[in-house]
N, C-alpha and C positions, 0 to 999 in steps of 0.2 A: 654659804650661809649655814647654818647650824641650827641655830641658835636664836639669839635674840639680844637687843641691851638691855641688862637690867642693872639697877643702877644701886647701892647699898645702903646702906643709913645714912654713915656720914656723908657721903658723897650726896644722896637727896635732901638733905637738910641743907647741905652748901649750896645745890642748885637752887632751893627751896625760894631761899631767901634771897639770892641773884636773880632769880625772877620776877619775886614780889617788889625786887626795887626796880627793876628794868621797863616792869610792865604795870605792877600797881594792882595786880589782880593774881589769884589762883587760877592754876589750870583745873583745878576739881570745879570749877565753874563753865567747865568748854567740855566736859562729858561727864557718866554717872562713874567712872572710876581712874580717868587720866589725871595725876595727883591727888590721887587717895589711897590712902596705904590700909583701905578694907577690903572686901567684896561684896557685892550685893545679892550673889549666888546661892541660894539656897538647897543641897544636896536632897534632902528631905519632900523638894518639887516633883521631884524623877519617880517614876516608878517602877521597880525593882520588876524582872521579864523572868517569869519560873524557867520559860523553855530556853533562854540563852543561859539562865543558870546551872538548867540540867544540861548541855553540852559544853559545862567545862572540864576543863582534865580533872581525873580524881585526888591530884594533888593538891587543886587549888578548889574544889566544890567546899571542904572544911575550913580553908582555912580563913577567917574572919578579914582580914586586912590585907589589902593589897598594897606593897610596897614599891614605889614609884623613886626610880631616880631622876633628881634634874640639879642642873646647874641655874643656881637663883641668883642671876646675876645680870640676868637677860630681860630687864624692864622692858615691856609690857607683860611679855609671855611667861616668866618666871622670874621672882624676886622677893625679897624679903622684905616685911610690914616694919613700920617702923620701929616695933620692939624689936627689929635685929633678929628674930625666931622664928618668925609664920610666913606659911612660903607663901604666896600671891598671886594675879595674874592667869590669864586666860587659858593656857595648859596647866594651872594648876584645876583651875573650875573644870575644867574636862575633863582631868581626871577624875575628882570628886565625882561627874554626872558618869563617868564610865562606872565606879564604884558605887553610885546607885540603882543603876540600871541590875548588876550584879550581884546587890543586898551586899553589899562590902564597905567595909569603913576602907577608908583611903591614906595611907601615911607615903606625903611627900619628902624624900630625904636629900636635903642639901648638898650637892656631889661633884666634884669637881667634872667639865664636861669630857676631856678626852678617859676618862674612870668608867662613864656609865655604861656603854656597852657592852665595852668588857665583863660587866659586871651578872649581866641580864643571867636570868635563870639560879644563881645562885647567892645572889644577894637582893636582886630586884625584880618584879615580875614583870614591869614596865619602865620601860625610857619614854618619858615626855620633856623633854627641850631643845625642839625647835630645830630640832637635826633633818637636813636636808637630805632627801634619798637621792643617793650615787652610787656608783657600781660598785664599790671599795667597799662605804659599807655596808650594800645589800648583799656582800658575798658573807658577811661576819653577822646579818640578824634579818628579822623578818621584818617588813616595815608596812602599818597599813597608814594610808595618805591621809593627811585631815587640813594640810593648810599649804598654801602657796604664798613664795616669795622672792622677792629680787635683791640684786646687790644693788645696795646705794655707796656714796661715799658722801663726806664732809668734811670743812675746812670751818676757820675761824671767820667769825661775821665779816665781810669784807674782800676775803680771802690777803689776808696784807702777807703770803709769803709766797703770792702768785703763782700757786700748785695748780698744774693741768694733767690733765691724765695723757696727753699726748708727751709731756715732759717730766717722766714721772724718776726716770735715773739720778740719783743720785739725792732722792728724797727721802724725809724720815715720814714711815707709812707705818698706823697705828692697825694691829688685827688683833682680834682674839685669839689664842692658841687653839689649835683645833678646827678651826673652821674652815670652810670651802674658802672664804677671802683670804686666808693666807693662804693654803694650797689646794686648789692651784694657779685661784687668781692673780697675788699678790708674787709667787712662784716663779709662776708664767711670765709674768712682766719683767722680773728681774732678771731670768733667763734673755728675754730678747736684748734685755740692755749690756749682760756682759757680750753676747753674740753679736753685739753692734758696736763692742769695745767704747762702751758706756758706762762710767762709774752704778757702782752698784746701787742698790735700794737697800737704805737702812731699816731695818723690815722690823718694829717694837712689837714685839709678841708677847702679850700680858695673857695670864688665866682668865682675869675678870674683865669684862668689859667695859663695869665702871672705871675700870682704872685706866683703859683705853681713851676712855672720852674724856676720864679727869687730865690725864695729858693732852686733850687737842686742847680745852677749855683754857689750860694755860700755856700754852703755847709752845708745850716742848718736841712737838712732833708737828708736820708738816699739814695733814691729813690719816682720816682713817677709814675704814671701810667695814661695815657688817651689813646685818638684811635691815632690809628697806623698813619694816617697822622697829627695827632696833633705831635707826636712825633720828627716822621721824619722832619718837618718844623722845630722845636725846635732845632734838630741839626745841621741844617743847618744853622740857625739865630747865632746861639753861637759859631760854627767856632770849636774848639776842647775841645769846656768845659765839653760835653755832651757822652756819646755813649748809646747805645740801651742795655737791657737785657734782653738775650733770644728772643724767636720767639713771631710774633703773633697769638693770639690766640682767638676763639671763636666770630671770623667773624659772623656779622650778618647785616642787612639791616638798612639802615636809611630812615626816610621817611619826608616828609613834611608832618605838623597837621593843621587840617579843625577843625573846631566844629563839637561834639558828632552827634548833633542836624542836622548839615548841608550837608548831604550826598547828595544833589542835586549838589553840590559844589562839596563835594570831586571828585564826575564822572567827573565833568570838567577839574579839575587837573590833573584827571590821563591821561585823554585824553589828553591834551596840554601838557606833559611830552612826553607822547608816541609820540605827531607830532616831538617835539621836538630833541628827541633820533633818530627817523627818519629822519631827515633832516638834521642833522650833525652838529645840534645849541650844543646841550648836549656833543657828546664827545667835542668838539670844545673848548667849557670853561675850561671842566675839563682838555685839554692837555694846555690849555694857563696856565692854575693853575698846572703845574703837576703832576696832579692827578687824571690821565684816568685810573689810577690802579685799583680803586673803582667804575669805570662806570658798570651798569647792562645794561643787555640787554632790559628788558621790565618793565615798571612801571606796578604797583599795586595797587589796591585801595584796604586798609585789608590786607595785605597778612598773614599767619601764623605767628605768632609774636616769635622771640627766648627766650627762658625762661632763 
């Protein structure tokens, strides 16, 4: 998991309208922001904590803006408004409320996902999207927990090209680049199939996730795979093009990434998480976003990473 689906203009307008025929209704009618391309989050609610401000590093007590990288392409959790510009979605609001909590205006930068850690400490002071902690890269950054999630998959409504995960060799399987579902899920699987002298898994590795689901939608891949609220957004947005297959599985923690280096930092995130989950900022977002399913009880600065 990583990440999340987020789905981009033109692709949500195509969904848009395939739903409204399918179904005859908007999804911004089944919660306060599942098919709305606002937020209802107000940064300005939060109130800014002198003492977590004076325990930040002396590089960042001055500096006005904290800059955030994410891949916005991960509807719910990160994505773009329908001007194609304004990044959206429930790690964007958390950041926003981390950057009020810290009297900090907040700029989310649009980022390609396997870019942003790399990037931490000298371009971004923060990675928010939806990056799963695992040992790989809890050895490249600091990660405090703030959301839990599972691998789902999907196929086309029906499933008409009879895809099972027990017969998965020699399938076209759609992943985001970068993600735990392609390695080392999607990896893994393909692995047993050559060691079982089993045609391979044609394994479509796209950047964007919409463009992952734009090909299950038409049919050019067999199934796909990302986290369980990427999923469930997807079929929601497509109205009855999509269904789910089988359960999720192998739940594990997402975290926001600090730099390696910058662990005076990370303490402060994990603390302004935790005021946050305390005061009712944290579930608040994730039920505006419908997705208080994945809310945890207490942040973590490190926590044990799932392999």
């Amino acid at each position: 998991m990583r990440n999340q689906s987020k789905l981009g203009l033109q692709f949500a307008a195509v969904l848009a309208a395939t739903a409204l025929a399918l179904t005859g209704c908007s999804n911004a009618e089944e919660s306060p922001n599942n098919g709305s391309d606002s937020s209802t989050f107000d940064p300005s609610s939060v109130a800014k904590d002198d003492a977590l401000i004076a325990m930040l590093p002396a590089a960042l007590k001055d500096k006005a803006t904290l800059d955030v990288g994410s891949d916005t392409s991960y509807e719910p959790a990160e994505f773009l408004a329908s001007d194609g510009q304004t990044p959206i979605g429930y790690d964007v609001d958390l950041a926003k409320a981390i950057g009020a909590v810290l009297g900090k205006k907040v700029d989310v930068h649009t980022s390609e996902f396997s870019t942003i850690l790399p990037s931490l400490g000298s371009k971004y002071d923060l990675g928010i999207s939806s990056f799963t902690i695992n040992p790989e890269r809890s050895k490249a950054v600091n990660f405090v927990s703030y959301f839990n999630a599972g691998v789902l998959w999907a196929v086309q409504k029906g499933n008409p090209n009879n895809f099972s995960l027990d017969d998965i060799c020699g399938k076209k399987v759609g992943v985001q680049t970068g993600t735990i579902e392609e390695d080392p899920d999607v990896k893994d699987r393909n692995q047993k199939c050559l060691d079982e002298g089993k045609p391979a898994i044609e394994v479509i590795s796209l950047k964007n996730q919409t463009d992952v689901t734009t090909r299950l939608v038409s049919g050019s891949i067999d199934a796909m795979s990302a986290d369980s609220p990427i999923i469930k957004n997807s079929l929601q947005k497509t109205g009855d093009s999509l269904e789910t297959l089988g359960d999720v599985y192998d739940a594990a923690e997402q975290g926001i990434a600090i730099a390696k280096d910058d662990t005076a930092f990370a303490k402060v995130i994990e603390q302004v998480m935790n005021k946050l989950m305390e005061d009712g900022t944290y579930t608040q977002i994730l039920k505006d976003w419908n997705n208080d399913e994945g809310a945890i009880s207490k942040a973590v600065l490190n926590p044990t990473a799932s392999k």
